[in-house]
C-alpha positions in Angstrom: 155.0 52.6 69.5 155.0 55.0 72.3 158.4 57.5 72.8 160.4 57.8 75.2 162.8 60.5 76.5 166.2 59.6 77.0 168.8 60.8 79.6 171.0 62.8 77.3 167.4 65.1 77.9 168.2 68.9 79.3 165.4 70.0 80.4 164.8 72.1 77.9 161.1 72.4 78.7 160.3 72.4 74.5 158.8 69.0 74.4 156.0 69.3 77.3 153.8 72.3 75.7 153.8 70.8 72.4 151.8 67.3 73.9 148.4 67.0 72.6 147.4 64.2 75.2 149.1 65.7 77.6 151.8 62.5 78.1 155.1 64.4 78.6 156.0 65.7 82.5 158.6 65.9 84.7 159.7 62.7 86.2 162.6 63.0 88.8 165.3 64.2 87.1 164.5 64.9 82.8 161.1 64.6 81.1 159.0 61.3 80.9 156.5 60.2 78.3 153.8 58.5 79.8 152.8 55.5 77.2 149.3 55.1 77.9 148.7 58.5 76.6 151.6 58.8 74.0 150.1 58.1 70.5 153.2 59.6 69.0 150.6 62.8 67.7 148.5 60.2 65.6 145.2 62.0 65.2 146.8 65.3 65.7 149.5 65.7 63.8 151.5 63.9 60.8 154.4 63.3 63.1 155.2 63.6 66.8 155.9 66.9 67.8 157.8 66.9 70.7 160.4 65.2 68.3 160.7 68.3 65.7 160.9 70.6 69.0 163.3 68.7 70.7 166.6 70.5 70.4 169.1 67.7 71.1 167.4 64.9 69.7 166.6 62.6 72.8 163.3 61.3 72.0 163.5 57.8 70.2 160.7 55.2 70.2 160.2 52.8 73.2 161.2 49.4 72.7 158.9 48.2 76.0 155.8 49.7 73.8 155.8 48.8 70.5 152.4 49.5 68.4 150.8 49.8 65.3 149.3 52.9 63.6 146.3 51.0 63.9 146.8 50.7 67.5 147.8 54.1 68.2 144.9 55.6 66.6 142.7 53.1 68.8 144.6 54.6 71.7 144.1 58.3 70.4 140.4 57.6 70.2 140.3 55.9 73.8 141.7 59.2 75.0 139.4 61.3 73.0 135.9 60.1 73.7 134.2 62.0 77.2 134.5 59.1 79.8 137.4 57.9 78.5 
């Protein structure tokens, strides 16, 4: 399941450096996750780290993208390979 960032978000600019695919930017007014690249850090990390950065606690999982592990580490390679 990809995340999403809520609108209790401050801007806090904590969550966007810690991306490893690069999913998190600014949308109009707070953060956005974009879900074709969010794979919640499978194949980076053990769990998602713009969560543990987050200071208020405004990222939750998307209900409009629910996946697998399975799934996201399909998506993680997708994003990996060169042409992808």
């Amino acid at each position: 399941m990809a995340l999403l960032i809520n609108d209790k978000c401050i801007n806090c600019d904590m969550c966007d450096p810690e991306c490893p695919n690069q999913a998190i930017y600014m949308g109009d007014k707070i953060y956005q996750i974009d879900p074709d690249k969010c794979t919640e850090c499978v194949g980076h990390y053990d769990t998602p780290t713009c969560v543990s950065v987050c200071p208020i606690d405004c990222i939750k999982p998307d209900p409009n993208h629910k996946e697998t592990l399975d799934q996201l580490a399909e998506k993680y390679l997708r994003l990996t390979e060169p042409n992808g």
